[in-house]
C-alpha positions as CSV (number, residue, x, y, z in Angstrom):
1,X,0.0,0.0,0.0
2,X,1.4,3.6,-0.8
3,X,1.1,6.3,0.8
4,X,0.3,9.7,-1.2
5,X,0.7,12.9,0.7
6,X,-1.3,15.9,-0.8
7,X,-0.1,19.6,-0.4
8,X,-2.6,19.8,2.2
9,X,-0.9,17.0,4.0
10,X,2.6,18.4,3.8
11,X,1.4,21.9,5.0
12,X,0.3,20.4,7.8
13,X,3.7,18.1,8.8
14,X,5.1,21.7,8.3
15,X,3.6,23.0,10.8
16,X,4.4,20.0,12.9
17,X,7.7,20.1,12.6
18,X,7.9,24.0,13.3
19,X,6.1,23.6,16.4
20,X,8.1,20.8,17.4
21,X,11.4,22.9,16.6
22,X,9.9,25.9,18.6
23,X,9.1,23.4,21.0
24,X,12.6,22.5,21.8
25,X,13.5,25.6,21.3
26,X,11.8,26.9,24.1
27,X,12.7,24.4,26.3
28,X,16.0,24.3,26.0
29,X,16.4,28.3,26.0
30,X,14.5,28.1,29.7
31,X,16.7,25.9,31.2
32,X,19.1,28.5,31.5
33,X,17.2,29.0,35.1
34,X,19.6,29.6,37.7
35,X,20.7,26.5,39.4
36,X,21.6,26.3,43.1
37,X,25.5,26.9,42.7
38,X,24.7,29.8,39.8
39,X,22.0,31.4,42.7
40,X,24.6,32.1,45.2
41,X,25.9,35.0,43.8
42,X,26.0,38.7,45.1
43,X,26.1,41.1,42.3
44,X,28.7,44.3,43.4
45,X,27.6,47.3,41.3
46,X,27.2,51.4,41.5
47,X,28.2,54.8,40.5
48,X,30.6,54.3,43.8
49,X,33.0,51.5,42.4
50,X,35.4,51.5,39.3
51,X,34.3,48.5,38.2
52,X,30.9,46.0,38.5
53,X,32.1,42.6,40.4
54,X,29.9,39.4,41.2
55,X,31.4,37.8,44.1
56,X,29.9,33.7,44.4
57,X,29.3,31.9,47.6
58,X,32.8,29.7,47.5
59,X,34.7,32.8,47.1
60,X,33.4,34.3,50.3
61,X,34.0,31.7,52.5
62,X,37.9,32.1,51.1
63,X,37.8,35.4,53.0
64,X,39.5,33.9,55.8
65,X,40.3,37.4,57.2
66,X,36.9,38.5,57.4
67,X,35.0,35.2,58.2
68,X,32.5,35.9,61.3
69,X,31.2,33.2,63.4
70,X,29.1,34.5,66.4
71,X,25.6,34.3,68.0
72,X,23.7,37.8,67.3
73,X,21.5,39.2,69.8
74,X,18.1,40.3,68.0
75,X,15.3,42.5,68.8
76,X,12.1,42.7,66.5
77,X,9.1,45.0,66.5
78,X,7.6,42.9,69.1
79,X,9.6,43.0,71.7
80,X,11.0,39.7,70.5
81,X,14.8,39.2,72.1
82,X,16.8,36.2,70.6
83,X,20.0,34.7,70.3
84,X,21.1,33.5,66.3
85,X,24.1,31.7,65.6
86,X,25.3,33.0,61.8
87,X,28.5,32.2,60.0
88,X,29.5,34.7,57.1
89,X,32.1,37.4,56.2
90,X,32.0,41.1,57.3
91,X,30.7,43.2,54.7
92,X,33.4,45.9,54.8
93,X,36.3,42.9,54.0
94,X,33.9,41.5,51.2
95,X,33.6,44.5,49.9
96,X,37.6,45.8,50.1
97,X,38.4,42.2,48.3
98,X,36.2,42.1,45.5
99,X,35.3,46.2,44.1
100,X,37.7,49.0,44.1
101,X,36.0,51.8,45.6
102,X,35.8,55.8,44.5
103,X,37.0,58.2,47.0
104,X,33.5,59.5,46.9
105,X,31.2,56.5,47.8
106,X,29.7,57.0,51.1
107,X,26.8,54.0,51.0
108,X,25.8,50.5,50.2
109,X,22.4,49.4,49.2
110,X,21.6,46.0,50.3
111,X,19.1,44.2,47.8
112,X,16.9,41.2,48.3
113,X,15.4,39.3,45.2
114,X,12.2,40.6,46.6
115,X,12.8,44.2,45.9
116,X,13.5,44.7,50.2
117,X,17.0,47.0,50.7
118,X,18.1,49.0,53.6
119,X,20.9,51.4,53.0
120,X,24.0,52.2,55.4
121,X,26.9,54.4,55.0
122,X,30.1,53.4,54.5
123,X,30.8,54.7,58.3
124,X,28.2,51.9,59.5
125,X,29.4,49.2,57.3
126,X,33.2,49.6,58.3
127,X,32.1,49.4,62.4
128,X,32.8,46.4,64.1
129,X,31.1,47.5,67.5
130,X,27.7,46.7,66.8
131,X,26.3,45.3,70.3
132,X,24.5,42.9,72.1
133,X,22.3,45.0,74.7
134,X,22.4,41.6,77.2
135,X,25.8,41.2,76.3
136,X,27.7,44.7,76.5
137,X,31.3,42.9,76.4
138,X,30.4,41.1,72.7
139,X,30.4,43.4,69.6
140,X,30.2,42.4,66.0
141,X,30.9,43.4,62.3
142,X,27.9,43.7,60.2
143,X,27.9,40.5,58.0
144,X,26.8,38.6,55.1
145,X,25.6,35.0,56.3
146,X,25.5,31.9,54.5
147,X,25.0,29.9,57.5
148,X,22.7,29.6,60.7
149,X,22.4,28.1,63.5
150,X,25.0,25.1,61.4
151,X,23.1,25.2,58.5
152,X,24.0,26.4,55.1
153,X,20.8,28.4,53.6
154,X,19.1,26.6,51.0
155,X,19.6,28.2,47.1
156,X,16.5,26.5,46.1
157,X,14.7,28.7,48.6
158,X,16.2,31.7,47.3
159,X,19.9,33.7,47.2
160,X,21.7,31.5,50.2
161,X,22.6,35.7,51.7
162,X,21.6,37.4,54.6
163,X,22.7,40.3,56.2
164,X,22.9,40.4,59.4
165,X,23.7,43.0,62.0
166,X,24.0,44.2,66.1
167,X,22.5,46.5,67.9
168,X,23.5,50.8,67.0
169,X,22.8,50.9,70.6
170,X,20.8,49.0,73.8
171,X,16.9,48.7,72.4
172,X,17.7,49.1,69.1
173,X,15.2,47.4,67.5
174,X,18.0,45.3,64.7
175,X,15.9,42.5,62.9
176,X,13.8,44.1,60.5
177,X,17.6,45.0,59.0
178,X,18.6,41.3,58.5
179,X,18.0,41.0,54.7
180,X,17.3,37.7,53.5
181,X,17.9,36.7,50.3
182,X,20.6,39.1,48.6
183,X,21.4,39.8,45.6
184,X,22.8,43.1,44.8
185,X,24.8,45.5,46.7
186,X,24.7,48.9,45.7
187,X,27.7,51.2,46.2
188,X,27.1,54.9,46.2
């Protein structure tokens, strides 16, 4: 038996084959999604550096100068007081490693792949005598976490970064300022 294919027919197993080529097309173009190691990446840009940097997750935990490993004293709006163990790098060394800053930057925009930021001077990101109101002896460097409480954060959930900071001073209200899920920082 033979088969005869009309013009009709081979319009149509045109089209076929087109959508099938978009098809794959498609697909393959959106696997370019981030993966977990491509996720855990801080973008470094600004009008207040020379040059645009991306500093990843395995390069930050090669900071051995500037590695932080303490337990943060935390106050939120509630009156909530808690103890958080974090493991990261002080954002003043990570920034001095990766990005050659202008004489005239004075501040860094922290920014979480939700659109959240908080903004500090360059004064306040160089202190390392942020406090612990229950603890006035222990001070601490603002950081940029990857761990807590012994856990690395999860890059499926989101940019494994948080910020995380002391107290200006005793009541300071300090945990609406932990940003979770960086992604850029912002020099000024």
């Amino acid at each position: 038996m033979t088969i005869g294919y009309t013009s009709a027919h081979k319009k149509w197993l045109r089209l076929l084959l087109g959508i099938l080529l978009l098809t794959v097309l498609f697909t393959n173009g959106c696997r370019s999604e981030k993966t977990g190691d491509d996720k855990a990446v801080i973008e470094i840009n600004g009008e207040g550096i020379l040059a645009p940097a991306k500093v990843s997750l395995e390069q930050m935990k090669g900071m051995e100068a500037g590695l932080v490993e303490a337990d943060f004293f935390s106050l939120n709006s509630y009156g909530t007081r808690e103890y958080t163990a974090f493991k990261g790098v002080w954002l003043w060394h990570l920034l001095q490693e990766t990005v050659q800053l202008k004489t005239d930057a004075t501040q860094v925009t922290i920014v979480a792949e939700d659109g959240y930021q908080v903004t500090y001077t360059l004064e306040e990101v160089q202190r390392k005598d942020y406090l612990d109101e229950q603890n006035p002896d222990s001070t601490y460097p603002m950081i940029i976490a990857w761990e807590q409480a012994g856990q690395a954060f999860d890059p499926d959930q989101g940019n494994p970064f948080q910020l995380v900071i002391g107290q200006r001073e005793p009541g300071d209200v300090n945990k609406p300022y932990w940003v979770r899920h960086i992604i850029t920082l912002e020099v000024k």
